[in-house]
C-alpha positions, 0 to 999 in steps of 0.5 A: 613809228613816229621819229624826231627826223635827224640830220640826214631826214632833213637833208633828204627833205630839203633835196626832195622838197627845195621849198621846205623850210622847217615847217610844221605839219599843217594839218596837225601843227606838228613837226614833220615826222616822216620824209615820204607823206609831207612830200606826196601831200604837201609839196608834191603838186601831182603823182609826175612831181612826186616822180621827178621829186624821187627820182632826184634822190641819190641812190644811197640816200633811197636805199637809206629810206627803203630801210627805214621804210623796212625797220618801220622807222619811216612811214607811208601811211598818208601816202595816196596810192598811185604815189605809192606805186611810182615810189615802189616802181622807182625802187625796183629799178633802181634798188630792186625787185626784193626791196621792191617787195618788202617795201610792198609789204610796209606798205600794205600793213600801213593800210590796214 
């Protein structure tokens, strides 16, 4: 479900991705309407980035994106597998195995 980010998106962006600055999707030359898809496909330069990139999220800046992932509020749609699966690794050991599997199921419907 595409969203304005808020404040707290644009943060969690910017942390992920210092190099942010407001821009816009350059494929669609929209705004950016997710955290988790502009970081994998635009600023992440390989699947270890995006890892360091996660892995610098505090933890409750990650369970607060696992539940918009959850209400699906924050898409994973765009999200090239192998990223996904350092993304739900990441949850497991940080969050859980039962946010690991919900994310899991998230993502499976995003795919079809």
């Amino acid at each position: 479900m595409p969203r304005v980010l808020s404040d707290r998106d644009i943060r969690i962006l910017s942390r992920l991705a210092p190099e942010f600055a407001g821009e816009t999707c350059n494929g669609s030359g929209t705004a950016y309407k997710s955290i988790l898809p502009p970081v994998a496909n635009h600023y992440s330069k390989d699947a270890g980035d995006f890892k360091n990139r996660i892995l610098s999220l505090e933890d409750h800046d990650l369970q607060y994106m696992v539940d918009l992932i959850i209400t699906g509020e924050e898409s994973l749609h765009c999200i090239p597998p192998d990223y996904y699966f350092i993304f739900e690794n990441v949850i497991k050991e940080k969050i859980g195995e039962d946010k690991a599997r919900q994310v899991a199921g998230a993502y499976a419907f995003s795919c079809e």
